[in-house]
FIKOLZA-1660 file (N, C-alpha, C; in steps of 0.1 Angstrom, whole numbers, plus 5000, padded with zeros to 4 digits):
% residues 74
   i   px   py   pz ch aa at
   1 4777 4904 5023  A  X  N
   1 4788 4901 5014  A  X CA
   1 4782 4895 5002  A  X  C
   2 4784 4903 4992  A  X  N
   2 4783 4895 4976  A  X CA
   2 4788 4884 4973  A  X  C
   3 4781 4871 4967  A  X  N
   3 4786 4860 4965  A  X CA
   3 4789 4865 4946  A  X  C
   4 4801 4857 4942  A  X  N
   4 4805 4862 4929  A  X CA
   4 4809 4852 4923  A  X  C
   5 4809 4843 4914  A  X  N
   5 4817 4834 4905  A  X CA
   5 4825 4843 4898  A  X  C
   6 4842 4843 4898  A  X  N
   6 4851 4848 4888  A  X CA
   6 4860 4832 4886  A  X  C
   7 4864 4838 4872  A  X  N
   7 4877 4827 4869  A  X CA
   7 4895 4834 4875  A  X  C
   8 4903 4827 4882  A  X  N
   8 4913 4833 4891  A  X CA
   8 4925 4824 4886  A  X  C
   9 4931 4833 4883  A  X  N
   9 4947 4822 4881  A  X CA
   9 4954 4819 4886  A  X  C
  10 4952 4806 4889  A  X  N
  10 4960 4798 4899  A  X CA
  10 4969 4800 4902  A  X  C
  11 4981 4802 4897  A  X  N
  11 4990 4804 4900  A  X CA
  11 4995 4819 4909  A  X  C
  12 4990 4830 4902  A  X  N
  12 4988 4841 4912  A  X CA
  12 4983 4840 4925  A  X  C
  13 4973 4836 4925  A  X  N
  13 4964 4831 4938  A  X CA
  13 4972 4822 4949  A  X  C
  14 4975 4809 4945  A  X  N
  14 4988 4805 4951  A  X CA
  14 4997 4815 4956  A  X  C
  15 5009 4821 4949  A  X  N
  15 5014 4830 4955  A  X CA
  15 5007 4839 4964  A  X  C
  16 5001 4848 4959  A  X  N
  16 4990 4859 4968  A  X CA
  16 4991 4852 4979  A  X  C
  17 4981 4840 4985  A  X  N
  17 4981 4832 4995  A  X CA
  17 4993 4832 5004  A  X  C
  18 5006 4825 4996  A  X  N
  18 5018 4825 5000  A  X CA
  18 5023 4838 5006  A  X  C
  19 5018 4849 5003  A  X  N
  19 5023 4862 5009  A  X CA
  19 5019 4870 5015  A  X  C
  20 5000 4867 5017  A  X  N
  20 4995 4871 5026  A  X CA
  20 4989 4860 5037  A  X  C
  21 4998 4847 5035  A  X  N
  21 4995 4845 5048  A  X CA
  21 4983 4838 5048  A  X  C
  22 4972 4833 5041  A  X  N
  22 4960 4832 5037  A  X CA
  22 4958 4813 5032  A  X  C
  23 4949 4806 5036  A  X  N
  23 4948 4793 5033  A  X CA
  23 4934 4789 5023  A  X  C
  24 4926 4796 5021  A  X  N
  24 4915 4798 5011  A  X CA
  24 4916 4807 5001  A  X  C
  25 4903 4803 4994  A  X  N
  25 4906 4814 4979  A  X CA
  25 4897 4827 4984  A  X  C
  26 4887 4824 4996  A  X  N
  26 4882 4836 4998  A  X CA
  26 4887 4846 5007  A  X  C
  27 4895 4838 5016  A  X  N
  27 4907 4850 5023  A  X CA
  27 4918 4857 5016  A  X  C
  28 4922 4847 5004  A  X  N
  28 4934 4852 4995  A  X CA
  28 4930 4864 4986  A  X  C
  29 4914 4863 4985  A  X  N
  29 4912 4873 4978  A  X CA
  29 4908 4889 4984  A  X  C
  30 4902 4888 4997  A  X  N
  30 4894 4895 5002  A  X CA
  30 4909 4901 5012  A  X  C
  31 4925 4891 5011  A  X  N
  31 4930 4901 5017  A  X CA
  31 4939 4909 5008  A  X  C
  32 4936 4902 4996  A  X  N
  32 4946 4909 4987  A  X CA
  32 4935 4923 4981  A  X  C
  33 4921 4922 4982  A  X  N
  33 4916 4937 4984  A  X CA
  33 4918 4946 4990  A  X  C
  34 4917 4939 5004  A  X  N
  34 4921 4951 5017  A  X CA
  34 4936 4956 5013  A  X  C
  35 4943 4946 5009  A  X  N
  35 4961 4955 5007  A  X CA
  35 4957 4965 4999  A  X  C
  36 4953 4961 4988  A  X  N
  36 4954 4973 4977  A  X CA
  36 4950 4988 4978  A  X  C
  37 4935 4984 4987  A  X  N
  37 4934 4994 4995  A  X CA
  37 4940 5005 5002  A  X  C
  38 4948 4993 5013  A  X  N
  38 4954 4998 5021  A  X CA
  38 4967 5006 5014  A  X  C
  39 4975 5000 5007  A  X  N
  39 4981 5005 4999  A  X CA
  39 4984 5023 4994  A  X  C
  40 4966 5018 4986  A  X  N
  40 4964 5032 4976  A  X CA
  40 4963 5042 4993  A  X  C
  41 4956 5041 5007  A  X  N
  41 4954 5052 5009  A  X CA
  41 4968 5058 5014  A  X  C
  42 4975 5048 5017  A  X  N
  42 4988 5053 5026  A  X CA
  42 4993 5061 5013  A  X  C
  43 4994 5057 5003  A  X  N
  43 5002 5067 4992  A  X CA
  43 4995 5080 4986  A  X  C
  44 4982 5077 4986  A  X  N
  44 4974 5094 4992  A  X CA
  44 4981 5099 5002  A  X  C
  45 4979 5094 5014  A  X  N
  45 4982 5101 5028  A  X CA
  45 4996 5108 5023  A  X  C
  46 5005 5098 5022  A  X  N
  46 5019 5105 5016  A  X CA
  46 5018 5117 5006  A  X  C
  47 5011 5114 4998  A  X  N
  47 5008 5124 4988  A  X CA
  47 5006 5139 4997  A  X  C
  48 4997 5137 5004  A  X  N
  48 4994 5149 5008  A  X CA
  48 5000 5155 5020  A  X  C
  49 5009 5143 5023  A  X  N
  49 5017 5154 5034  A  X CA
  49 5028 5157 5028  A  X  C
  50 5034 5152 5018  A  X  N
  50 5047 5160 5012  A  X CA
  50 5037 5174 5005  A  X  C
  51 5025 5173 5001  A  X  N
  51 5018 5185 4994  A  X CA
  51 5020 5198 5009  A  X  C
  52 5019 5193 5013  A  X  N
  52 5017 5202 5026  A  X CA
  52 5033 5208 5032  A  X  C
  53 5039 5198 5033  A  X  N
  53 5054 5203 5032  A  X CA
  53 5058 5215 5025  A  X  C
  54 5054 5213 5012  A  X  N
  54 5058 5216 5000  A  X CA
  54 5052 5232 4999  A  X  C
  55 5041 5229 5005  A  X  N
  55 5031 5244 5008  A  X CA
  55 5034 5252 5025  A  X  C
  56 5046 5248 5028  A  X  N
  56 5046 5252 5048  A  X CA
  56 5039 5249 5056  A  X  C
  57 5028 5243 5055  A  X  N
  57 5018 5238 5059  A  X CA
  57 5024 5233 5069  A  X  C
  58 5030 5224 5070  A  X  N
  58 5040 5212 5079  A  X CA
  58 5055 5217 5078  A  X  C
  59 5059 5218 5091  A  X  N
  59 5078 5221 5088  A  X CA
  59 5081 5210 5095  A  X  C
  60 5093 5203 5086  A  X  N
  60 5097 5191 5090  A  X CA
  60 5108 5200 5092  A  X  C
  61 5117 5191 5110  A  X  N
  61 5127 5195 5110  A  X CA
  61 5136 5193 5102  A  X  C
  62 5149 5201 5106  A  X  N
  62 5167 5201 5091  A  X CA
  62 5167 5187 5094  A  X  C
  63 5168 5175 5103  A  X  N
  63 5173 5164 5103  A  X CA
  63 5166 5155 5091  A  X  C
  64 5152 5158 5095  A  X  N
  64 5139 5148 5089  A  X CA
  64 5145 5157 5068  A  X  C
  65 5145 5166 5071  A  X  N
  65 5149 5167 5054  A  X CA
  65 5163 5165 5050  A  X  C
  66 5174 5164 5055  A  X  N
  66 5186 5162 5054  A  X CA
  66 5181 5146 5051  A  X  C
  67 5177 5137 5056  A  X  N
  67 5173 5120 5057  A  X CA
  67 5165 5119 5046  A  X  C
  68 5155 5127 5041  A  X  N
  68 5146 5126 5029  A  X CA
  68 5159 5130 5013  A  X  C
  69 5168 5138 5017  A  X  N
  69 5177 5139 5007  A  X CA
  69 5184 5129 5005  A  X  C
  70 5190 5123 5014  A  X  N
  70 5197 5114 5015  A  X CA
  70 5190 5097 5005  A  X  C
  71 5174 5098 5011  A  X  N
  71 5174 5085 5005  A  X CA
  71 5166 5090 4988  A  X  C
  72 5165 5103 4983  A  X  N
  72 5159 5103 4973  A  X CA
  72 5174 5103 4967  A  X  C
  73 5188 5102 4970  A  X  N
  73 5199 5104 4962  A  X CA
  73 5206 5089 4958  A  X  C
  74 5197 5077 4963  A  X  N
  74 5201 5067 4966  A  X CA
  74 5196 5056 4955  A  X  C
% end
């Protein structure tokens, strides 16, 4: 693991902490990486299974897209 001097603003950090759960500045940071992460791949993964949808690739049943209508009308 790389050791790194940055300047961090407190206040963000605090919060961050507060929402992940986290009592250090090197857990606050190291889990607010992993989210972001985690984040971007799940919204890939989405990306590409509505691509796939979109291409027949995947047939979602009438329920699963009647439910997808429903909350993009919302």
């Amino acid at each position: 693991m790389a050791r790194t001097v940055v300047d961090l603003d407190d206040a963000a950090l605090a919060e961050a902490a507060r929402y992940l759960g986290t009592t250090t500045k090197k857990d606050t940071v190291n889990a607010a990486l992993r989210e972001i992460i985690d984040r971007r791949r799940r919204a890939e993964a989405i990306a590409r299974m509505r691509a796939m949808v979109a291409t027949g690739e995947i047939d979602l049943p009438e329920t699963e897209l009647a439910r997808q209508g429903n909350e993009s009308a919302a």
